[in-house]
C-alpha positions as CSV (number, residue, x, y, z in Angstrom):
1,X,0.0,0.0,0.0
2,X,2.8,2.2,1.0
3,X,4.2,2.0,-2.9
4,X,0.4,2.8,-4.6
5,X,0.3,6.0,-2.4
6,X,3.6,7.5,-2.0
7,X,5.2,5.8,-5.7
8,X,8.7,6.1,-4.7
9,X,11.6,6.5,-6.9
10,X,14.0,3.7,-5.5
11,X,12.1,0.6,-5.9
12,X,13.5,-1.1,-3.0
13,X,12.1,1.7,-0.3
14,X,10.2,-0.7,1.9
15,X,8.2,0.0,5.2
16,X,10.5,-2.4,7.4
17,X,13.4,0.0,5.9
18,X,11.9,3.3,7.3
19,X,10.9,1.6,10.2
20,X,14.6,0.4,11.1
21,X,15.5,4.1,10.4
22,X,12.9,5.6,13.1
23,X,14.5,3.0,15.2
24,X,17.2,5.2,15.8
25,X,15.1,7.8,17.3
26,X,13.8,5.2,20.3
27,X,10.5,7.3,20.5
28,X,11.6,10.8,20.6
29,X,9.7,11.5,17.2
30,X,6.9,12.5,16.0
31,X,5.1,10.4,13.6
32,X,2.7,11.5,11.0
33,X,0.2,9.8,8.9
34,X,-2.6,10.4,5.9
35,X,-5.1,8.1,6.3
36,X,-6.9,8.1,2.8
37,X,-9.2,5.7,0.3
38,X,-10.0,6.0,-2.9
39,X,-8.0,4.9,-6.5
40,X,-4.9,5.4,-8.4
41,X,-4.6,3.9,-12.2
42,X,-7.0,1.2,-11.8
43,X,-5.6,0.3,-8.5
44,X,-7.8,0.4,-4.8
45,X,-6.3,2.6,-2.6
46,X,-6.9,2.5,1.4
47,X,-4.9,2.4,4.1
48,X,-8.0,1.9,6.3
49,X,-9.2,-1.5,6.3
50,X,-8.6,-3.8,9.1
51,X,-5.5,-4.9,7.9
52,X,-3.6,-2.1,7.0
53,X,-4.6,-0.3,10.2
54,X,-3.3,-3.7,12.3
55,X,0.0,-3.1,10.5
56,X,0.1,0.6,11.2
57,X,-1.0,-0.7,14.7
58,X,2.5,-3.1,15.1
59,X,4.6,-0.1,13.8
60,X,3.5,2.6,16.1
61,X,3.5,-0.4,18.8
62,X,7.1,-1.0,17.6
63,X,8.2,2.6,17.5
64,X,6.4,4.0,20.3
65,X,6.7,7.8,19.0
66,X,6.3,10.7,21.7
67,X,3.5,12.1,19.9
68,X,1.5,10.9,16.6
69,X,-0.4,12.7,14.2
70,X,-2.9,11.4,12.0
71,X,-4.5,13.3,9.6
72,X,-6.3,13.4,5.7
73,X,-6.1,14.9,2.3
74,X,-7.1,18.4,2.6
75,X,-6.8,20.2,-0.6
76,X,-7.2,19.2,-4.1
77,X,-4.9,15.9,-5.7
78,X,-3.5,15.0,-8.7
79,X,-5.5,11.5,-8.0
80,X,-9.0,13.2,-8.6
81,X,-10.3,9.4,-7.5
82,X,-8.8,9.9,-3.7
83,X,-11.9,10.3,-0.7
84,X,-11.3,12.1,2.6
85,X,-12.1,10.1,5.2
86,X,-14.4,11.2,7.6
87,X,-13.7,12.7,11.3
88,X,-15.6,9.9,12.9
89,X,-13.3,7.4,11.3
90,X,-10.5,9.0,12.4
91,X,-11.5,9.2,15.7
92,X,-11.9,5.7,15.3
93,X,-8.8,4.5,13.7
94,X,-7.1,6.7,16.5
95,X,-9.2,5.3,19.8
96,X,-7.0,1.8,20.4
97,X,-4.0,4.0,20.4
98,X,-5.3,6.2,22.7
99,X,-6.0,3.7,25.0
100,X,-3.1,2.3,25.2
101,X,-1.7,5.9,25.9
102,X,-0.5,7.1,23.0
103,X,-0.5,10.5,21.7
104,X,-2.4,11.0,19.1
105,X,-3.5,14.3,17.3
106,X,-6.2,14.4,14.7
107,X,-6.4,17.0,11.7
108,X,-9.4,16.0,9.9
């Protein structure tokens, strides 16, 4: 998912790479994320459903960052087929988190 939304340049950019680079940090960072839906040249698009949100989940479990902020598209794209997702949803995407005590600002 991380590929059909951000399209890197180097091919081999993985999320376990940028993960073992925020490692260095050991939690004093802030970590930001666009939750979004929608679709890019034929391909689905959403790093909301129950499985990409468990693997965001791990990660921020992982990293345990100081402070997270979550937030979603807010201006026009170049992917006229991308949906902002809802402040309720965030709310909920953000609520184990919370629990757990995490962080967690919303811009939505």
């Amino acid at each position: 998912m991380m590929r059909r939304i951000d399209l890197p340049v180097n091919t081999r950019l993985d999320v376990a790479t940028i993960i073992r680079g925020l490692e260095i940090f050991q939690g004093d960072f802030t970590l930001q994320t666009c939750f979004l839906r929608g679709e890019h040249d034929g391909q689905p698009i959403d790093n909301t459903t129950p499985e990409e949100l468990a693997a965001w989940y791990d990660a921020v479990r992982h990293l345990r960052p100081r402070q997270i902020m979550i937030y979603v598209i807010d201006r026009k794209t170049p992917e006229p087929n991308l949906q902002k997702i809802s402040r309720a949803e965030m709310e909920r995407i953000a609520e184990p988190l919370r629990r757990e005590g995490f962080s967690i600002q919303i811009s939505a």
